[in-house]
N, C-alpha and C positions, 0 to 999 in steps of 0.2 A: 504494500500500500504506500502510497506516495505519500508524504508527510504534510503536503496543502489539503489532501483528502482527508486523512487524521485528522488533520485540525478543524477542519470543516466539521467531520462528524462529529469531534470533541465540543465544538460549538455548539452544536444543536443538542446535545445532551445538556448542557449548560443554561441554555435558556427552557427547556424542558422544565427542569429541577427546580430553576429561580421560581419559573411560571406558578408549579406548583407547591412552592414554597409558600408566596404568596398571597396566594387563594386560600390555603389553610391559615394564614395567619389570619384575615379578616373576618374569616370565621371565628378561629378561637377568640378575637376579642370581640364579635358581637356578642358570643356568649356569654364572654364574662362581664360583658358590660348590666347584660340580662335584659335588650332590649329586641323586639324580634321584629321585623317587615311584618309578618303575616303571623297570625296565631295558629297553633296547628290542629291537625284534622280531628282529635279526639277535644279540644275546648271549643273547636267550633260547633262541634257535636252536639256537647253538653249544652252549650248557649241555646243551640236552638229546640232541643229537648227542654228546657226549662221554660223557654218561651210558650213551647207548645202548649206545655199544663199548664201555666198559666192562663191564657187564651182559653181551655178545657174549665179549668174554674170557676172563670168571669162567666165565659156563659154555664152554667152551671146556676152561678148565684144570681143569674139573671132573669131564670125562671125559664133556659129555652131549652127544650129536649133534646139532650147531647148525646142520647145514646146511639144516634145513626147516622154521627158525625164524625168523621175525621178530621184533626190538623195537623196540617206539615207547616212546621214554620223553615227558614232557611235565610239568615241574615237579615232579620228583620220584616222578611215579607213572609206573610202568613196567606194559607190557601186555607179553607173550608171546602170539603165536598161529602156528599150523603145526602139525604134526608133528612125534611123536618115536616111534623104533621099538616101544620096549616102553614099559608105564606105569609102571613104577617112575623113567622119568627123568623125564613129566610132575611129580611131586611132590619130586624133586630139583633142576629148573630153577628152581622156585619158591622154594626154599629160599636157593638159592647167591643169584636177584635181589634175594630180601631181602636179605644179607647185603653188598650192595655199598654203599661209603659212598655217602650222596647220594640214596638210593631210599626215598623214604616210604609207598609201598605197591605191591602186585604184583597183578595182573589175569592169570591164569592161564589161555588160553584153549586151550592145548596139546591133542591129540587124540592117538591111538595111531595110526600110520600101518597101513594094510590092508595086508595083507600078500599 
């Protein structure tokens, strides 16, 4: 091997190692700094599981028949879908999900159950 080829390839291993030298470092100090971009997949979870029952509660304590109700909530925006007996509660379930802290908008997909 010619020795300008050597040093060539020795070069490229060189910025390799730097590169990933690097990269692990801005990691290891956002770590330790304890501050993240994004929060990760199991509290984002939990966030919106906690949202959910809450949403599940309110209407609950609202007086509207949640048992043929599901909610997903998902970063602050909450869906409703199921049934509910009469329609005057599909437009009060809506109202009560807005009205929960932490819900930035409602997807209202509720139906009048057949009777």
């Amino acid at each position: 091997m010619k020795p300008v080829d050597f040093l060539k390839a020795l070069g490229g291993v060189v910025c390799v190692v730097v590169a990933c030298n690097a990269y692990a470092q801005s990691s290891d100090a956002m770590a330790a700094s304890g501050t993240m971009a994004a929060p990760s997949a199991q509290s984002a979870k939990k966030v919106n599981r906690s949202l959910g029952l809450a949403v599940r509660k309110a209407l609950a304590k609202s007086s509207v028949d949640v048992s043929s109700i599901a909610v997903r909530a998902r970063s602050g925006a909450v869906t409703l879908t199921g049934s509910v007996p009469d329609a005057s509660q599909i437009e009060k379930a809506g109202t009560v999900a807005k009205g929960v802290a932490g819900v930035t908008s409602v997807s209202n997909k509720l139906t009048v159950q057949a009777q």
